[in-house]
MOPAC internal coordinates of N, CA, C and O (Angstrom, degrees):
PM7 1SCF
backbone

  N    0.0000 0     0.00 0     0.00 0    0    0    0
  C    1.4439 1     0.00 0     0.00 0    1    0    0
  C    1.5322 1   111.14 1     0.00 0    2    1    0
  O    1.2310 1   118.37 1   136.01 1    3    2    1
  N    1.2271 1   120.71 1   -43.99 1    3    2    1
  C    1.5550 1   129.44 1  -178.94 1    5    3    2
  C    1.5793 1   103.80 1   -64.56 1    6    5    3
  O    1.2310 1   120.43 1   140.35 1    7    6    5
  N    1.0363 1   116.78 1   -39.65 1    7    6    5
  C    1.9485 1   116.78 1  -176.76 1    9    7    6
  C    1.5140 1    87.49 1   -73.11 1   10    9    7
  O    1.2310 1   114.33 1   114.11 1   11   10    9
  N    1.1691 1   128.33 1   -65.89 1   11   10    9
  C    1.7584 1   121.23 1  -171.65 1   13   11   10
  C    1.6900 1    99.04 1   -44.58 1   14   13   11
  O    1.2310 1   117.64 1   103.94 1   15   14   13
  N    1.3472 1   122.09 1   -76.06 1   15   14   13
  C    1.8785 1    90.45 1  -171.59 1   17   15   14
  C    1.5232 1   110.22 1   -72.83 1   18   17   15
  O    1.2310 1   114.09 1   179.42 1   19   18   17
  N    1.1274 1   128.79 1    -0.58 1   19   18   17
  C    2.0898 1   106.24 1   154.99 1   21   19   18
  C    1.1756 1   101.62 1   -53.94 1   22   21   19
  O    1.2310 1   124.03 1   120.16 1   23   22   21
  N    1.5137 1   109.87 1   -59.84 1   23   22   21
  C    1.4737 1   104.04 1  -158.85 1   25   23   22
  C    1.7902 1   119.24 1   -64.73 1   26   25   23
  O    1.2310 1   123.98 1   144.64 1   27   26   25
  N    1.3676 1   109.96 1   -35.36 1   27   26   25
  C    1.2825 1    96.68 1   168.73 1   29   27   26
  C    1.3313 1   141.20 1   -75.68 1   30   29   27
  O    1.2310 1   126.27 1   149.35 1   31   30   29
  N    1.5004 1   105.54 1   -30.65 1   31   30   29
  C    1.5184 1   124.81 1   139.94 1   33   31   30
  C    1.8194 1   112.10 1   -37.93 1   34   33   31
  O    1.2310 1   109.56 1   121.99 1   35   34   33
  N    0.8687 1   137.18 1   -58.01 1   35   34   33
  C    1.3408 1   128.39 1   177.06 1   37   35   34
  C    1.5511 1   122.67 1   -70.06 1   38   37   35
  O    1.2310 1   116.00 1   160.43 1   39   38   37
  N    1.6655 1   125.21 1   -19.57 1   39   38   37
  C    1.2617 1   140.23 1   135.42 1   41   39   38
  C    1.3957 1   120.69 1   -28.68 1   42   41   39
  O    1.2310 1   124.50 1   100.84 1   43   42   41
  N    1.4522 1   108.98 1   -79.16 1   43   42   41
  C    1.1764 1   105.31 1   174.65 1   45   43   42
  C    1.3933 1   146.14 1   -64.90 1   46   45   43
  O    1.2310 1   124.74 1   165.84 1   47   46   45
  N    1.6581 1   108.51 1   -14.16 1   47   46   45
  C    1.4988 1   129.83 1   153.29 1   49   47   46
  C    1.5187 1   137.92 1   -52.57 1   50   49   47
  O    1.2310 1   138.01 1   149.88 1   51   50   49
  N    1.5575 1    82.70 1   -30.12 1   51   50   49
  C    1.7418 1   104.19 1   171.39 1   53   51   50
  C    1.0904 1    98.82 1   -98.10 1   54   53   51
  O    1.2310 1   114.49 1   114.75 1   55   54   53
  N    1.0679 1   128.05 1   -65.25 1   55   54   53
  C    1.7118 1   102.22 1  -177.61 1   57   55   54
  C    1.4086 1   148.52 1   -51.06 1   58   57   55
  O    1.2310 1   124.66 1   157.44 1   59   58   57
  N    1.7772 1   108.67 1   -22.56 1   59   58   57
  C    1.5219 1   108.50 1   159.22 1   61   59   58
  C    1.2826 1   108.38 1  -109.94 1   62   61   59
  O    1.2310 1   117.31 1  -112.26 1   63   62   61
  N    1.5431 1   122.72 1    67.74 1   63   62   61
  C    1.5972 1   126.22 1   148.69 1   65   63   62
  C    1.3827 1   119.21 1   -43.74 1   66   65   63
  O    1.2310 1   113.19 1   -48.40 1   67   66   65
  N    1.4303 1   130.48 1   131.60 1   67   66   65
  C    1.3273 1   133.40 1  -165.60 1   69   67   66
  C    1.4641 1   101.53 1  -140.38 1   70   69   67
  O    1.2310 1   118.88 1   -50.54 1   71   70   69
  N    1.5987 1   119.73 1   129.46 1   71   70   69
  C    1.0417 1   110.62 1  -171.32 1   73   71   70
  C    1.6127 1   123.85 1   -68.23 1   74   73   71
  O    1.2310 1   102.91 1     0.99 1   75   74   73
  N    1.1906 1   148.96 1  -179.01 1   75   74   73
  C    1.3387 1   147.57 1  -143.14 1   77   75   74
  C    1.8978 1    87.29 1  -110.15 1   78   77   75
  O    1.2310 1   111.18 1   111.42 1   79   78   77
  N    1.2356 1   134.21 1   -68.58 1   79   78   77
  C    1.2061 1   150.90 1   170.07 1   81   79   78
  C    1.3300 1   116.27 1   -62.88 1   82   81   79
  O    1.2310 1   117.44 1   -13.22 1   83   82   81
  N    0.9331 1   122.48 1   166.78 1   83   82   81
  C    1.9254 1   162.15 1  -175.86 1   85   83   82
  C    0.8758 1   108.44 1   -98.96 1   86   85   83
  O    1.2310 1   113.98 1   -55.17 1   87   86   85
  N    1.3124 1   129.00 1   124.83 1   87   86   85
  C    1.6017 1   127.22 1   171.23 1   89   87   86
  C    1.5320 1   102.97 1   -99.74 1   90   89   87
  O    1.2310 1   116.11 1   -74.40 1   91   90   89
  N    1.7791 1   125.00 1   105.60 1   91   90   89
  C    1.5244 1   127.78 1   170.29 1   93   91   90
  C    1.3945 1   120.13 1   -60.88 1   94   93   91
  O    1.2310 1   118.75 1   -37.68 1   95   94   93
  N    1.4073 1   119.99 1   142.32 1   95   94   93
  C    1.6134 1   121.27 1   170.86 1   97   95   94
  C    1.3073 1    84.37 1  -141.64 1   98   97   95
  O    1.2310 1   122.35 1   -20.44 1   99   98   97
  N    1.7129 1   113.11 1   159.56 1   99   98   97
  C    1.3917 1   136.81 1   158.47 1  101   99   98
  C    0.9046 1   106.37 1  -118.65 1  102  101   99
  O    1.2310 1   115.65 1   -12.32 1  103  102  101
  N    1.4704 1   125.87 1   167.68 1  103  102  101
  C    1.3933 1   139.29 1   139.12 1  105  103  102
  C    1.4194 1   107.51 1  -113.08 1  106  105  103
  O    1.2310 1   126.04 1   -53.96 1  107  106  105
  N    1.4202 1   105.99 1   126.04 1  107  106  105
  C    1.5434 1   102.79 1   178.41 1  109  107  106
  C    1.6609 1    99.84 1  -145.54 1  110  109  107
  O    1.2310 1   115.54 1   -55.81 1  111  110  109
  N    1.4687 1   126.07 1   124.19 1  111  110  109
  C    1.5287 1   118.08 1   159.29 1  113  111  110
  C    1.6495 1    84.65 1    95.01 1  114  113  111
  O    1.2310 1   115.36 1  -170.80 1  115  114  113
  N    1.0826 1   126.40 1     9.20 1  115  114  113
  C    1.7941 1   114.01 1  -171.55 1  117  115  114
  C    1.0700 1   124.08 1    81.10 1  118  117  115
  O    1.2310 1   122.10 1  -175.23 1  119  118  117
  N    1.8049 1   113.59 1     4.77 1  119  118  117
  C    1.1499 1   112.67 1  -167.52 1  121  119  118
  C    1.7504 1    97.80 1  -123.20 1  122  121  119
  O    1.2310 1   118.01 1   -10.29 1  123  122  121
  N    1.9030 1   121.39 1   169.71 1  123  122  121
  C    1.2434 1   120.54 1   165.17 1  125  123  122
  C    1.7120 1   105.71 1   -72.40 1  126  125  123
  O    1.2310 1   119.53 1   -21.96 1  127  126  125
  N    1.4696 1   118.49 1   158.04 1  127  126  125
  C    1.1837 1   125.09 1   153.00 1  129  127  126
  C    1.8427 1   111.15 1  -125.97 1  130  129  127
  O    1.2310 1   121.03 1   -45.41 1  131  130  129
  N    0.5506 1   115.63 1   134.59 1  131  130  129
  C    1.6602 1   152.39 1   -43.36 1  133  131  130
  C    1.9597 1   110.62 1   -43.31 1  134  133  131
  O    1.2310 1   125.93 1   -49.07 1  135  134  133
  N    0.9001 1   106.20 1   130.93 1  135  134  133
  C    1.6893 1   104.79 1  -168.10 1  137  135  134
  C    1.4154 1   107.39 1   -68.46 1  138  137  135
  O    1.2310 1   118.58 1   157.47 1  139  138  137
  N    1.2777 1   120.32 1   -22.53 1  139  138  137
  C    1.6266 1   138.23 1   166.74 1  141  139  138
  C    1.7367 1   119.76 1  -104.36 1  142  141  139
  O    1.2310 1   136.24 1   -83.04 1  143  142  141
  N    0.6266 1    86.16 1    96.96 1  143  142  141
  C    1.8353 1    96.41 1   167.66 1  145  143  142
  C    1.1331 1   118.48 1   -89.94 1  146  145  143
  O    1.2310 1   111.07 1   -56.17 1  147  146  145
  N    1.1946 1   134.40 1   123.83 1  147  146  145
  C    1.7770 1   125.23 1   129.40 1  149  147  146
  C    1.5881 1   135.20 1   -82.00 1  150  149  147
  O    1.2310 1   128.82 1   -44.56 1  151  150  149
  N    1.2776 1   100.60 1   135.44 1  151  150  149
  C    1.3387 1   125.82 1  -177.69 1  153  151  150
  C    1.2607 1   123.49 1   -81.98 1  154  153  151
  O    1.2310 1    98.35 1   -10.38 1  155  154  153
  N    1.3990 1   156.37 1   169.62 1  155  154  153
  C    1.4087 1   147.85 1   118.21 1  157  155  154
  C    1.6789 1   126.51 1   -75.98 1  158  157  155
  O    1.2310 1   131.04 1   -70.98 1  159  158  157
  N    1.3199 1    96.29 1   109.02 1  159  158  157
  C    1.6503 1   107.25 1   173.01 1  161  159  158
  C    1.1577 1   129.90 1   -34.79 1  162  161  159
  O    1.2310 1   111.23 1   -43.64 1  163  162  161
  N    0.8936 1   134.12 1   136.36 1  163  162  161
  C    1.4581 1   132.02 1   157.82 1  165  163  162
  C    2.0248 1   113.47 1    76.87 1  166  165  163
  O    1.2310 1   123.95 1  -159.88 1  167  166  165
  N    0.7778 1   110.03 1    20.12 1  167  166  165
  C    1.3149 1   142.74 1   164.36 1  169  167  166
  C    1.4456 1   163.71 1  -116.60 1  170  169  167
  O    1.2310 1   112.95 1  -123.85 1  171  170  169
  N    1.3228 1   130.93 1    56.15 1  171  170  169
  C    1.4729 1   126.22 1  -178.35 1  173  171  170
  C    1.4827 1   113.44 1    15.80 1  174  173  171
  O    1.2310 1   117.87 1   -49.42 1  175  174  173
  N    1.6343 1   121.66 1   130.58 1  175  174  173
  C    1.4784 1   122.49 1   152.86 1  177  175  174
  C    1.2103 1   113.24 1  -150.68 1  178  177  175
  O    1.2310 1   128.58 1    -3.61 1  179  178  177
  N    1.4333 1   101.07 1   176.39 1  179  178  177
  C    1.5510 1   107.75 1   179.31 1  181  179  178
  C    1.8525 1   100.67 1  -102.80 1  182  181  179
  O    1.2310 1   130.60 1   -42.78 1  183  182  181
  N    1.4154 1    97.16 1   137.22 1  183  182  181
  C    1.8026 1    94.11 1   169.47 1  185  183  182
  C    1.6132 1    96.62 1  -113.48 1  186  185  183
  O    1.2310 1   122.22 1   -37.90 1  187  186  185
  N    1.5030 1   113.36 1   142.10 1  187  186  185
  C    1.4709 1   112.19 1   173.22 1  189  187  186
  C    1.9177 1   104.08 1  -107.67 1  190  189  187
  O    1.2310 1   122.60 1   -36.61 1  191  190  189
  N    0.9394 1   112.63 1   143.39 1  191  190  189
  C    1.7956 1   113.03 1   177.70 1  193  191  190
  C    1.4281 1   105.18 1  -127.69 1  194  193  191
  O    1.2310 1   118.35 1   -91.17 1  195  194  193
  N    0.9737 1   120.74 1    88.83 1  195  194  193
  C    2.0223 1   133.51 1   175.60 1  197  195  194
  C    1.3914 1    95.78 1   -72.63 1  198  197  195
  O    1.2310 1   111.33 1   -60.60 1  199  198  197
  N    1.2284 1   133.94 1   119.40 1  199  198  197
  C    1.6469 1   143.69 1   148.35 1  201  199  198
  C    1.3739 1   115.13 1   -73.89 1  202  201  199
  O    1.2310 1   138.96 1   -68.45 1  203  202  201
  N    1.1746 1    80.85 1   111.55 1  203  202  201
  C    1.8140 1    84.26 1  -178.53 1  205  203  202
  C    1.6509 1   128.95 1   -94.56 1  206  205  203
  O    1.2310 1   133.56 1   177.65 1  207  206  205
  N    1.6310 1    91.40 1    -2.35 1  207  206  205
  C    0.9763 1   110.81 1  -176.90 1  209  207  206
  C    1.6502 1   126.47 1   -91.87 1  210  209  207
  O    1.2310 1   121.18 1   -27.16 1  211  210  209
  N    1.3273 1   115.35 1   152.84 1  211  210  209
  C    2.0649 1   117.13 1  -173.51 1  213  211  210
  C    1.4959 1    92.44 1   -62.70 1  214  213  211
  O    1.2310 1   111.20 1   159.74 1  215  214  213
  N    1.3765 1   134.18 1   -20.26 1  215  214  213
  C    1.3826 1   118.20 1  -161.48 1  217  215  214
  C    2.1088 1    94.66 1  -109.76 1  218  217  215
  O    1.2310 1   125.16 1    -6.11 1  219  218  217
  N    1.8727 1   107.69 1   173.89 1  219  218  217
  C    0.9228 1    83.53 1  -175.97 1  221  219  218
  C    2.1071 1    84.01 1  -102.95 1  222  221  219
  O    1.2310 1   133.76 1    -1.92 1  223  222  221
  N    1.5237 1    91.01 1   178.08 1  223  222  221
  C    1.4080 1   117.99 1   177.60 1  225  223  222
  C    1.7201 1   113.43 1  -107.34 1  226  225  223
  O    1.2310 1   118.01 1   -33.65 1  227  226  225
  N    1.4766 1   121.40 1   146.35 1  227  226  225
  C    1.2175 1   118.36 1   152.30 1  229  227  226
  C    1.6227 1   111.38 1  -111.39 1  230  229  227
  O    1.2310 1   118.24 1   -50.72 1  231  230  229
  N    1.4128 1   120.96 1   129.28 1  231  230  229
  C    1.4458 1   128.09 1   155.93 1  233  231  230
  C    1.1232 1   111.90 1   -68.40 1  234  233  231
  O    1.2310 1   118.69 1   -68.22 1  235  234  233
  N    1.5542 1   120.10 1   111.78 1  235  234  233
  C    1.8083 1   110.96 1  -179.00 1  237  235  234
  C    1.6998 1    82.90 1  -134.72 1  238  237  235
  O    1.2310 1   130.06 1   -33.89 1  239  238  237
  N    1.8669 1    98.20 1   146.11 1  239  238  237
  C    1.2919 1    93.24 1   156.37 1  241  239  238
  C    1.1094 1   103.70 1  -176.87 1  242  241  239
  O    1.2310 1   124.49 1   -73.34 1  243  242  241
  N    1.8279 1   108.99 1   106.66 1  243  242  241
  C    1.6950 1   122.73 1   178.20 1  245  243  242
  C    1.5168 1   121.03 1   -30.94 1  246  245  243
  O    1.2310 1   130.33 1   128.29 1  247  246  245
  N    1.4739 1    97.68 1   -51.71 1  247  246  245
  C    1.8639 1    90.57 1   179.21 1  249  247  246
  C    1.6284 1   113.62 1   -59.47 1  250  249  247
  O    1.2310 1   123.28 1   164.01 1  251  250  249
  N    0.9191 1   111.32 1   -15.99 1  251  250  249
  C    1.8798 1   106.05 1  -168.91 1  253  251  250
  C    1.6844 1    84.81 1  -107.17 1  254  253  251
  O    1.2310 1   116.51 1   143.62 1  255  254  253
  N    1.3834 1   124.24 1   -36.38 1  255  254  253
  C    1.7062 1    96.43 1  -164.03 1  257  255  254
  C    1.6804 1   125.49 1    77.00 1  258  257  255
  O    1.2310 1   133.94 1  -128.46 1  259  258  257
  N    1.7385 1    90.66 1    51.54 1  259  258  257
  C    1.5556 1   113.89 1  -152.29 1  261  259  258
  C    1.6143 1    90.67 1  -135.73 1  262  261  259
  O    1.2310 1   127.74 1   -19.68 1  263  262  261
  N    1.0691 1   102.71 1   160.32 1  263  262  261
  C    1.7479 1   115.77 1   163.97 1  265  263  262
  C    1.4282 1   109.58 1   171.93 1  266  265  263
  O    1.2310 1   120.44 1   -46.36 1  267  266  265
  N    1.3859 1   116.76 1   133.64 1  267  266  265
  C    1.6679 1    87.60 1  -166.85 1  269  267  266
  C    2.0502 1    80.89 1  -168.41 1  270  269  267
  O    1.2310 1   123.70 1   -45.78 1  271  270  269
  N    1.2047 1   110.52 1   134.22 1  271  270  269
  C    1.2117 1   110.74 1  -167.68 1  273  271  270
  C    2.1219 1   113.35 1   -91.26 1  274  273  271
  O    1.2310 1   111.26 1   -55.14 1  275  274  273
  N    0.6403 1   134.06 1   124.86 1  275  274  273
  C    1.4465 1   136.06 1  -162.39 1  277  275  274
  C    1.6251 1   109.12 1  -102.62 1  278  277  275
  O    1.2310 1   119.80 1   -84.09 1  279  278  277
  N    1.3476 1   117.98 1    95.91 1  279  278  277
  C    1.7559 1   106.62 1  -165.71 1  281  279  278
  C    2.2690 1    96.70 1   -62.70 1  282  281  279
  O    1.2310 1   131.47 1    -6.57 1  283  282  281
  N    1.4501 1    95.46 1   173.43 1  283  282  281
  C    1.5689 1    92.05 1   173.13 1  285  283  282
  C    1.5252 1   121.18 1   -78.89 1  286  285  283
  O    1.2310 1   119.78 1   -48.57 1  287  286  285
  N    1.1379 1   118.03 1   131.43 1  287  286  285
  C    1.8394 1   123.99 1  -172.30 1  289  287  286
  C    1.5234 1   102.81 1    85.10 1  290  289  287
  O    1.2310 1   118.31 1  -156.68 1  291  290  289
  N    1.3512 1   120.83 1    23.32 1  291  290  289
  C    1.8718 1   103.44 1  -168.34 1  293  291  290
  C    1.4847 1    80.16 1  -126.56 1  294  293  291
  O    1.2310 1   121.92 1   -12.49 1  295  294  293
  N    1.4115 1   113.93 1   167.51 1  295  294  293
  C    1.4430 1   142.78 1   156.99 1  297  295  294
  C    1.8178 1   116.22 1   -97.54 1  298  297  295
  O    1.2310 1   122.84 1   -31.04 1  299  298  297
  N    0.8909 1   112.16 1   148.96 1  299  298  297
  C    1.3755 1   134.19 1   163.80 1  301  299  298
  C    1.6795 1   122.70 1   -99.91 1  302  301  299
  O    1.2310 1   119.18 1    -8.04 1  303  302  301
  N    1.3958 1   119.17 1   171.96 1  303  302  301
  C    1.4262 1   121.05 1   131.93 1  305  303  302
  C    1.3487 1   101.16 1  -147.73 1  306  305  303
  O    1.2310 1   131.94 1   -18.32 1  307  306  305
  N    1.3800 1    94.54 1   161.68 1  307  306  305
  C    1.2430 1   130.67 1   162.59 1  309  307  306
  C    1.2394 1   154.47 1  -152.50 1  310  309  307
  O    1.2310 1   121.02 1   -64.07 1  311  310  309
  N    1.8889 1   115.65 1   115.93 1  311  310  309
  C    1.1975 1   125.21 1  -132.11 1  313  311  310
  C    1.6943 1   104.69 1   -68.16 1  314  313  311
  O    1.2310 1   109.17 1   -30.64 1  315  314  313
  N    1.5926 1   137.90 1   149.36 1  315  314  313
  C    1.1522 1   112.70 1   166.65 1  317  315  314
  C    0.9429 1   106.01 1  -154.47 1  318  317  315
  O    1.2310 1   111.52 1   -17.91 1  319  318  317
  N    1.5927 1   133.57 1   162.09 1  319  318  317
  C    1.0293 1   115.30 1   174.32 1  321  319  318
  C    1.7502 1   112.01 1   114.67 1  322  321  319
  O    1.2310 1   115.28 1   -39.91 1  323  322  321
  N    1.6595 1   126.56 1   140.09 1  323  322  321
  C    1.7227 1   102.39 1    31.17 1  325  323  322
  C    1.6959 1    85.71 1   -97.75 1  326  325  323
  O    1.2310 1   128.36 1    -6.69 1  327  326  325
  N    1.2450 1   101.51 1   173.31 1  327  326  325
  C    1.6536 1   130.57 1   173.14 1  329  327  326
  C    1.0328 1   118.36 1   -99.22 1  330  329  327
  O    1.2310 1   110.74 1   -38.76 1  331  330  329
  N    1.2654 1   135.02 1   141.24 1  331  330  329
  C    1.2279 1   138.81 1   140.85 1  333  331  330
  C    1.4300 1   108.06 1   -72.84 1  334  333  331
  O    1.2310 1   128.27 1   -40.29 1  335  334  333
  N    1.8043 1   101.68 1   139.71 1  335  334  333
  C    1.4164 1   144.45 1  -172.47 1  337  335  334
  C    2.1550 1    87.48 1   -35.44 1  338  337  335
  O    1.2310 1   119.37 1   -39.03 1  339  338  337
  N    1.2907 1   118.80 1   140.97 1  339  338  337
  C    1.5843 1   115.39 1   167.63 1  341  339  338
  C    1.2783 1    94.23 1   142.56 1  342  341  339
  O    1.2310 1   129.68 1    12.83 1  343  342  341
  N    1.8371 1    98.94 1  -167.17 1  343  342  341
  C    1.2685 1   103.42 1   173.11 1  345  343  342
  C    1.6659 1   105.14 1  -127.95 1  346  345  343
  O    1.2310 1   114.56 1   -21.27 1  347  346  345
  N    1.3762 1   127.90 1   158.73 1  347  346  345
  C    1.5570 1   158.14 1  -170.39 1  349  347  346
  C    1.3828 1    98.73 1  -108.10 1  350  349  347
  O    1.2310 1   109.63 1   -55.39 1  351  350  349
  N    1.3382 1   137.06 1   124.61 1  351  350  349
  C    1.6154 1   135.74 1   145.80 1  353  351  350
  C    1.3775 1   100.80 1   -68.88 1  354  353  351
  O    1.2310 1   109.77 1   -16.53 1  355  354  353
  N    1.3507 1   136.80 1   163.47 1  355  354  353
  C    1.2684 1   159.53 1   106.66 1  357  355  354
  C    1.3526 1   151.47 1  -101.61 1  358  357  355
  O    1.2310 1   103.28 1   -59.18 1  359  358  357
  N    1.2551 1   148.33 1   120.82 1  359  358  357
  C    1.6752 1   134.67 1  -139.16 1  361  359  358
  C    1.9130 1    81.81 1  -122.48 1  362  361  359
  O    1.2310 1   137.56 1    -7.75 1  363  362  361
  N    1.6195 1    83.59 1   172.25 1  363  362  361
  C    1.6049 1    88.63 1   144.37 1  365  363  362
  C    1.3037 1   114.26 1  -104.68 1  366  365  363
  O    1.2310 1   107.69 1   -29.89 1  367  366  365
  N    1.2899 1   140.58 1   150.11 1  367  366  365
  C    1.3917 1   130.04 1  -179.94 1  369  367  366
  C    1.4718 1   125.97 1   -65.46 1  370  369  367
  O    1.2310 1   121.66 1   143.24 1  371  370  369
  N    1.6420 1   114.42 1   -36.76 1  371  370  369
  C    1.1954 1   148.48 1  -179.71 1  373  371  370
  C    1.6607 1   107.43 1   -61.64 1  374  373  371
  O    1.2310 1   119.13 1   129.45 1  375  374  373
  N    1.6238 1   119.26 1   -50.55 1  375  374  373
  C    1.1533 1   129.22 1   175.73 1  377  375  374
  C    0.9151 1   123.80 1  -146.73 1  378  377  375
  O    1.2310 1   122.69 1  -102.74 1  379  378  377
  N    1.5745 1   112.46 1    77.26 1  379  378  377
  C    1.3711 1   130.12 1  -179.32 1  381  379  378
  C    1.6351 1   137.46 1   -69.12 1  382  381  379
  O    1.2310 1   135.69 1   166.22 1  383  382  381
  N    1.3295 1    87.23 1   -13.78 1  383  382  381
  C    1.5052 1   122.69 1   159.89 1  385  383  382
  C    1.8961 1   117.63 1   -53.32 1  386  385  383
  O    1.2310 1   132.35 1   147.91 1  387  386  385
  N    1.3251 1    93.76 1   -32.09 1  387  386  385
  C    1.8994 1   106.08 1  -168.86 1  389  387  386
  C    1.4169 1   118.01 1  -147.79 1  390  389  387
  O    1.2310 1   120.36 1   159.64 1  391  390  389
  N    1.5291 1   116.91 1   -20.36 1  391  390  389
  C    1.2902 1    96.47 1   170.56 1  393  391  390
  C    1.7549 1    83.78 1  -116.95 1  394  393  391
  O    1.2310 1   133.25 1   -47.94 1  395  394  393
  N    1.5371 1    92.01 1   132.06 1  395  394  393
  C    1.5581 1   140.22 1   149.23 1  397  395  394
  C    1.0204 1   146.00 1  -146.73 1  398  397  395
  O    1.2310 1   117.23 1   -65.28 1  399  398  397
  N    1.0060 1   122.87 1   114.72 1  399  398  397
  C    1.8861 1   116.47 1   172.52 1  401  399  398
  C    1.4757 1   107.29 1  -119.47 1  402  401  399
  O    1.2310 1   130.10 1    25.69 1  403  402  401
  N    1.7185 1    98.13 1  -154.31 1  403  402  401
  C    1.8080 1   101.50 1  -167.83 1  405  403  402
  C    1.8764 1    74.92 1  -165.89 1  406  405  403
  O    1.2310 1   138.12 1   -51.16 1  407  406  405
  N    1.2273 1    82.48 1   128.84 1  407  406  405
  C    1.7945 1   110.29 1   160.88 1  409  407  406
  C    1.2681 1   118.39 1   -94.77 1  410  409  407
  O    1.2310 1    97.88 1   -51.53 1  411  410  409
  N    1.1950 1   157.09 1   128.47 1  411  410  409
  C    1.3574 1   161.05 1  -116.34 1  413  411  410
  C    1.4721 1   107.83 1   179.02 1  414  413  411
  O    1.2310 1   129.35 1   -65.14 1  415  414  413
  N    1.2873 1    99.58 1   114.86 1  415  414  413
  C    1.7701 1   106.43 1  -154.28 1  417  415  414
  C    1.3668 1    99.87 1  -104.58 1  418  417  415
  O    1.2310 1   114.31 1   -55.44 1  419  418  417
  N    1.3874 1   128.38 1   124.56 1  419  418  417
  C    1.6600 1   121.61 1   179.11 1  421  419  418
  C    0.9722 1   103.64 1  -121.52 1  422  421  419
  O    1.2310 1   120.10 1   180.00 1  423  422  421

């Protein structure tokens, strides 16, 4: 009985690997900072999105299956992950015109 919950206990340890770090985003000017991100593959993370801006922002982004509204001067997170190896678009919803980037999962 004791080897059955190690072992399932050690199942489930490997399976929600979470990365050690935070992945940072801004919004500043309507735009992403850094407009390119990298990610780690195959792994759970946290993304944080600080608005830096007087207005508020939405983080939306079909490839990830994300949307998440960001008031102005506040941070977010958002859980993601794991990914397969590629790249993710992301807009702002608000100004899709200027804020975009792409997360890029290695």
């Amino acid at each position: 009985m004791r080897f059955l919950l190690a072992s399932c206990a050690a199942l489930l340890a490997a399976g929600s690997a979470l990365a050690d770090d935070a992945v940072h985003l801004s919004i500043r000017d309507h735009k992403y900072e850094p407009a390119r991100i990298e990610v780690p593959a195959g792994v759970k993370f946290k993304l944080l999105v600080k608005n830096e801006d007087p207005t508020p922002e939405e983080f939306e982004s079909f490839d990830l299956k994300r949307e998440k509204v960001v008031p102005p001067g506040q941070e977010i997170a958002v859980f993601l992950g794991p990914l397969d190896a590629g790249e993710y678009k992301f807009v702002g919803d608000f100004h899709q015109d200027t804020a975009q980037g792409v997360m890029v999962a290695k």
